[in-house]
N, C-alpha and C positions, 0 to 999 in steps of 0.2 A: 743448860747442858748441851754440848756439843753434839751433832749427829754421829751417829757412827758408817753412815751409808755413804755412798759413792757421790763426790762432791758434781754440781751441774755447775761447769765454769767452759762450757764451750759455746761462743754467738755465732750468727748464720755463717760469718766469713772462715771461721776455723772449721765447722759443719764442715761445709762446703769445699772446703778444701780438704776434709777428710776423704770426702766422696770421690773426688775429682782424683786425688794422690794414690787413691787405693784403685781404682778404675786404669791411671794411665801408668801402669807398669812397663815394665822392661818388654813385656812382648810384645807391644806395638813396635818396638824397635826392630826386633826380629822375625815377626810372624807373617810381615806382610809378601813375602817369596814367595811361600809355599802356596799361599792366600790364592795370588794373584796366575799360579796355575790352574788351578779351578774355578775362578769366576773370570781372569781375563781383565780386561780394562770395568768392566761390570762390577768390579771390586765394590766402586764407586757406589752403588746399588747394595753389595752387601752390606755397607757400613751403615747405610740410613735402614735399612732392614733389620740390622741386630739394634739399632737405636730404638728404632718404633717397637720393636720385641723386646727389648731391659724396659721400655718407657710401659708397659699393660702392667708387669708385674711390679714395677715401683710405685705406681698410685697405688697396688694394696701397700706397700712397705707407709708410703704417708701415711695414706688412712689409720691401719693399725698402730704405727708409731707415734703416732700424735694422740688418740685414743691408750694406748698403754705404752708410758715413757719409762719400762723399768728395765734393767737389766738383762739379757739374753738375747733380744732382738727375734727370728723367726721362733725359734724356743719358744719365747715367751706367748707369742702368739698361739703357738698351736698347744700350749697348756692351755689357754683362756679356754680356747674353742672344742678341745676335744680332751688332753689330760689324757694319762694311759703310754700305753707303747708309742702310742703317735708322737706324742709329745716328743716323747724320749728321743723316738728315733731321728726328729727334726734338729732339735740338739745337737745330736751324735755326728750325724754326717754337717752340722753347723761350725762346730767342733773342730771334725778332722780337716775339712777342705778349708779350713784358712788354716791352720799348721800346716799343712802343704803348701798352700800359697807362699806364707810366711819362707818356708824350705827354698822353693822357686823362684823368689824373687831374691834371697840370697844368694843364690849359683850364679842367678841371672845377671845382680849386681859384678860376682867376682868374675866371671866371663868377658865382661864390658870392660872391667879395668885390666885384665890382662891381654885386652884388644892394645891396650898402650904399654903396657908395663906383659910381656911375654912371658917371662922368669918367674913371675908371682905363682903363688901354690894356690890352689882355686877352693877347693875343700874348706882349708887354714882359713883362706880368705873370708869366703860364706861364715865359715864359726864364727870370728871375729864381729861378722854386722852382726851377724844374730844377737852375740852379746851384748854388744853395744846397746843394740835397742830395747834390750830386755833391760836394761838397766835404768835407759829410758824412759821406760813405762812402769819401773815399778818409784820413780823416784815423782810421777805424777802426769796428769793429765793435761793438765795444764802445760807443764813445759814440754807437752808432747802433740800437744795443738799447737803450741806457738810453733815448735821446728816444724809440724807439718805445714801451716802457713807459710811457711817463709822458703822451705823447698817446692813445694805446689809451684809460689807465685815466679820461684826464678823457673820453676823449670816452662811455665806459662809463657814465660818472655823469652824466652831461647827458641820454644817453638813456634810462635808467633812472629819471631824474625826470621826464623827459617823459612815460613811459611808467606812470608811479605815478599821477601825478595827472590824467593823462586817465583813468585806468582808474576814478580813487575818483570823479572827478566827475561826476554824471548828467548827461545828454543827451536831447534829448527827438526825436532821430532812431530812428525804429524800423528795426532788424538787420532783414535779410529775406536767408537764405541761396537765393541766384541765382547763375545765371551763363549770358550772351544765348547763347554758342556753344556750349554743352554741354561735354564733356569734351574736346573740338578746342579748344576756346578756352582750357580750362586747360593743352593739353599748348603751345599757343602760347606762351603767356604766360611756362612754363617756360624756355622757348628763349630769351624777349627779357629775362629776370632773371637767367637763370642765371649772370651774370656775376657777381653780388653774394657769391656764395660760392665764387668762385675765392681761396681762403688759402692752405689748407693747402699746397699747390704752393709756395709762397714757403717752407715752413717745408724742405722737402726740398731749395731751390735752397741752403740756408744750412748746410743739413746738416754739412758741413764745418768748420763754427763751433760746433757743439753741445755741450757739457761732457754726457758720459754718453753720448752717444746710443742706443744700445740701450735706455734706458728711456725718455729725456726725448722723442725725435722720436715714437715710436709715442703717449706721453700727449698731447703737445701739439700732433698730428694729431684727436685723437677728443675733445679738449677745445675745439679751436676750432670743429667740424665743429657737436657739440652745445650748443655756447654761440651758434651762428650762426642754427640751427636755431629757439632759444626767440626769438630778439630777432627776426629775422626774422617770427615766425610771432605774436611778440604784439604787432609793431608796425601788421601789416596785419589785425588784429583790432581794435585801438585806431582806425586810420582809418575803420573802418565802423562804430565804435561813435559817432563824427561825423559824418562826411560821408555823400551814395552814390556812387556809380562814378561817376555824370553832372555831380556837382559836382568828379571831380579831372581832369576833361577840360580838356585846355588850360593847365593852371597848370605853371608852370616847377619851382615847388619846391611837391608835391603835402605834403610832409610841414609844410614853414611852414605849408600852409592850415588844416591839419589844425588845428595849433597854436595859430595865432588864434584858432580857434573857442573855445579853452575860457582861453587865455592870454591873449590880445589881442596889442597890435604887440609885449608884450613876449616872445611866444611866437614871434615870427618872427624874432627875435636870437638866441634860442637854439635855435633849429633850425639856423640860419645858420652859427651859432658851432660846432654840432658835425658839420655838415658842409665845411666849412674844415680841421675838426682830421680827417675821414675822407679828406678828399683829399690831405691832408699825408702823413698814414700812408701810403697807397695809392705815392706819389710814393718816401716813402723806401724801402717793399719790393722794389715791382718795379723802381727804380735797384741796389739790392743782388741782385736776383735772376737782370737783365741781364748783368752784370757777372760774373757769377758762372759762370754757362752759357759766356761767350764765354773764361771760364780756363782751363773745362776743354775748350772744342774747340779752343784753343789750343795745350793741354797735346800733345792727341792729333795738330797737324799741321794739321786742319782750317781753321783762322786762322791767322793770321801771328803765329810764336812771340814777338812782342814784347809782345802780348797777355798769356802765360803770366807776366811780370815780376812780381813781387810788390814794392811799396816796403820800402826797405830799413830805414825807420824805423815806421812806421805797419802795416808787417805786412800790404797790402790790395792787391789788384789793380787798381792805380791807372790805368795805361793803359784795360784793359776798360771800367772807370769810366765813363771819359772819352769813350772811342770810341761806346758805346751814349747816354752823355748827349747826343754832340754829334747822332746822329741824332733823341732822342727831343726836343731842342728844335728840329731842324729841322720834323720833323712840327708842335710845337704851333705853331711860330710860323705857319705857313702853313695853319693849324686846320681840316683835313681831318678834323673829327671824327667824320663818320657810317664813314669808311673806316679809321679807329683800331680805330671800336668796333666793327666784324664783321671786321675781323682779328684782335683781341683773343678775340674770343667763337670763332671757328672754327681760331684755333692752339692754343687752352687746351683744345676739344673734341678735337683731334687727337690730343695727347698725352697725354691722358686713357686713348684707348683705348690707343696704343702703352705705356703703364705696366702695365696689366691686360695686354696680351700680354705684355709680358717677367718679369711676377708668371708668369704659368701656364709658358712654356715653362723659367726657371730651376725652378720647381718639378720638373719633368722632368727638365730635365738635371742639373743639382746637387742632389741631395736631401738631401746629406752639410753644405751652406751652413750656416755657422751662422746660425740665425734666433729673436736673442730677443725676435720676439715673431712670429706667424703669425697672417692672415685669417683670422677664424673664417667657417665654412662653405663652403670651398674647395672645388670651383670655382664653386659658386654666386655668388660677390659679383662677382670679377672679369667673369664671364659677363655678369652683369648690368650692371656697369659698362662692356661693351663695345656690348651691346646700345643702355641709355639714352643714351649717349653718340649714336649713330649716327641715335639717334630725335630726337636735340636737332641734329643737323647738320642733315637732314633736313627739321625746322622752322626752318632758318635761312631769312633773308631769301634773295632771290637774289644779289642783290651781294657779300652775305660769301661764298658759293663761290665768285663771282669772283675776290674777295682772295685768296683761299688757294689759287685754281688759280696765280694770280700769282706768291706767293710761292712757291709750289711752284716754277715754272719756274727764278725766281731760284736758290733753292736747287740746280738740278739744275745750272745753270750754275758756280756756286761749287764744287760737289764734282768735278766735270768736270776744273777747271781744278786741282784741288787732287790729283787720280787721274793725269792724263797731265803733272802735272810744268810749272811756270812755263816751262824751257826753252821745248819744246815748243808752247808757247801762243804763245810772243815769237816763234818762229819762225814758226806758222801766220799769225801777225797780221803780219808782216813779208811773205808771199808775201802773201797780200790786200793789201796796201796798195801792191805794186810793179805789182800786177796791175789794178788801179784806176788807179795812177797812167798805164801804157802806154794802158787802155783809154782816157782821158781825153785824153792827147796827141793818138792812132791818131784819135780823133771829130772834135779841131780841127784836124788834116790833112782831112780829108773833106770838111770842113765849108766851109776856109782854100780846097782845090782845089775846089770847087762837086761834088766827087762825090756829095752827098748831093740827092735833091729838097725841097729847102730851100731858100728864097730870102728873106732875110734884109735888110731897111736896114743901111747901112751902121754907124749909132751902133750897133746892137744886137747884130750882127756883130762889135765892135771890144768890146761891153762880152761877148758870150758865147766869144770866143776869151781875151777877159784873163782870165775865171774858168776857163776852163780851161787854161789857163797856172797859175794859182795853185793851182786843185787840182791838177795832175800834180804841180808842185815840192812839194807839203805830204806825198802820199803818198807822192812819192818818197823823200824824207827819212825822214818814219817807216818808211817800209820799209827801209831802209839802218839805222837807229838798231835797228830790233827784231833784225835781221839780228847786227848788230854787237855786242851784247848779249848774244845767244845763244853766240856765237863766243868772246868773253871770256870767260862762263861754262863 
């Protein structure tokens, strides 16, 4: 008998290029400006700083991941270890922040091409990838590792030449290791990059896909972590071996500038070109890692089990797919980008720490788990990973705590309604809506008998008793239909 579960048809090199594709999006193309106003030439410093801080929290992501290779990724972790709202709410913000990402790296993509093509409609643009890759991933896994392999490694080799021949050719900008806000200005700057090496996470959301996983998800967690690490840290060594900080101020695509400096316009086609192919990637992981989170809160109840459906040809969580796609194009279409990218950056920091907590307390409770492969320096790494994490919320903007207090509430609403039972809710929503409707009649009796001190023209009179005529009948209805729902059930 065939399985019916999510096929494992991904080896370390597709892994790995999962991690790497989802990690090097389009905002390392654009981030580094603003970056390099607050850390200065010290950039240099932040880059290996946000490396060594993704590297605490991804030895839990191995650990765990190689220990439980199922579906959900941090989800799944934090049901093992704790179950309850925690769970859920790990999920939830697991969930939304890569539908966002998914959003953002669409805008991101359609931004980039109309850097060359000006006339393109940008919105239109972003719907289209989305589409695209949604179709992608629901037509299988497999053909969504190979294109991620195969965009990864060209966009690998575009930036590796980039990165060759800036290094071999002289420059007649003199290096001056600075930075205007002291070590505040590099832990800032932390905060507003730290987004560029969000991967590894995509590689745990997929987990469930992995051929081997006990070896392949721990290698192709600390191979992406330290391959992110060098390209990161010799790309912002390469821009100050051209530029200073006060020349990337204001430039859209800080890394083109860079490029023309020693390429000319033909260095700003291919900077262009492999930032197109980082937001492609970016677009296909966090669609597969959406999609993926909402199977398994489906799985457990959490979502509506129509979600949990697997195609019956294609092997792939086609509904989930679909449902995360149609939200992550609604965000790009209507390009709420600043509010994408601090809810991107503050649900990725959230579940960061909840990962290091369900690494420490399974350690406690299960000690017997098999585990082949273990955090070296336990509890040191997780500890840390909970602390930097809390220092990187900390330095968020104010608005991303806004976001996430937001979606937080959302989330408590969703689980609410999923703890006391739909009944229950059709029923509550049925006495509100009868109770509305009476109080709305009861007001245009008062109003109709002059018992109220209100005194009213007649058209205004005629047009505020007709609306309350049609809201009593509207709530009345839905209160009768919630009622009557409840009763059949």
């Amino acid at each position: 008998m065939a399985k019916k579960g999510l096929r494992r048809e991904l080896g370390l090199l597709q892994t790995t290029m999962m991690g790497i594709g989802g990690a090097v999006s389009a905002g390392v193309f654009v981030t580094l400006g603003y970056a390099s106003t607050l850390a200065g030439t010290a950039l240099i410093i932040t880059m290996v700083l946000c490396g060594i801080i993704n590297l605490f929290t991804m030895l839990s992501y191995a650990e765990l991941g190689a220990a439980l290779p199922t579906a959900g990724g941090e989800y799944t972790y934090s049901k093992v270890s704790f179950g309850g709202f925690f769970s859920f709410a790990t999920g939830w913000f697991e969930w939304i922040s890569n539908i966002f990402y998914s959003a953002f790296s669409a805008v991101g993509f359609a931004y980039l091409i109309s850097y060359v093509f000006p006339s393109i409609n940008v919105p239109l643009t972003a719907l289209i990838t989305i589409i695209a890759f949604t179709a992608l991933n629901i037509k299988g896994v497999k053909e969504t590792g190979l294109t991620q392999t195969a965009l990864v490694l060209i966009l690998l080799v575009i930036l590796g030449a980039f990165i060759a021949i800036g290094l071999w050719l002289q420059s007649n900008v003199p290096f001056q290791f600075e930075t205007p806000e002291g070590f505040v200005g590099v832990l800032r700057a932390s905060a507003f990059v730290f987004v560029v090496y969000l991967g590894g996470e995509t590689i745990a959301v997929a987990q469930a896909e992995v051929k081997n996983p006990g070896k392949t998800i721990p290698r192709a967690i600390i191979l992406t972590c330290l391959a992110l690490i060098v390209i990161y840290t010799t790309i912002a060594f390469l821009v100050f071996k051209w530029v200073t900080p006060e020349n990337l101020t204001g430039k859209a695509s800080p890394l083109a500038y860079v490029a023309e400096q020693f390429l000319g316009p033909a260095g700003i086609g291919i900077i262009t070109i492999a930032g197109i192919i980082a937001a492609l990637t970016s677009v296909n992981t966090s669609t597969m890692a959406h999609s993926r989170v909402a199977y398994a809160l489906a799985r457990d109840g959490y979502f509506p089990k129509w979600l949990f459906t697997i195609h019956g040809r294609f092997r792939t969580p086609h509904f989930a797919v679909v449902i995360g796609s149609v939200l992550a194009a609604a965000l790009a279409a209507v390009g709420i980008v600043n509010f994408v990218v601090y809810a991107t950056d503050f649900g990725f920091m959230i579940g960061f720490i909840f990962v290091n907590l369900s690494l420490m307390k399974l350690r406690r409770d299960k000690p017997s788990l098999v585990r082949p492969f273990k955090s070296p320096l336990y509890p040191l790494t997780p500890i840390l990973g909970i602390a930097t994490s809390l220092l990187l919320l900390f330095l968020l903007e104010p608005s991303a705590i806004f976001a996430g207090v937001e979606l937080f509430l959302f989330g408590l609403v969703a689980y609410y309604i999923r703890m006391v039972g739909y009944n229950r809710v059709y029923l509550a929503a049925g006495g509100i809506n009868l109770g509305l409707s009476a109080f709305s009649a009861l007001l245009a009796v008062l109003i109709a008998s002059n018992s109220l001190p209100i005194t009213l023209p007649t058209n205004v009179l005629w047009l505020v008793l007709s609306l309350a005529a049609v809201v009593t009948v509207t709530y009345l209805v839905a209160g009768i239909l919630c009622i009557k729902r409840t009763v059949e059930e």
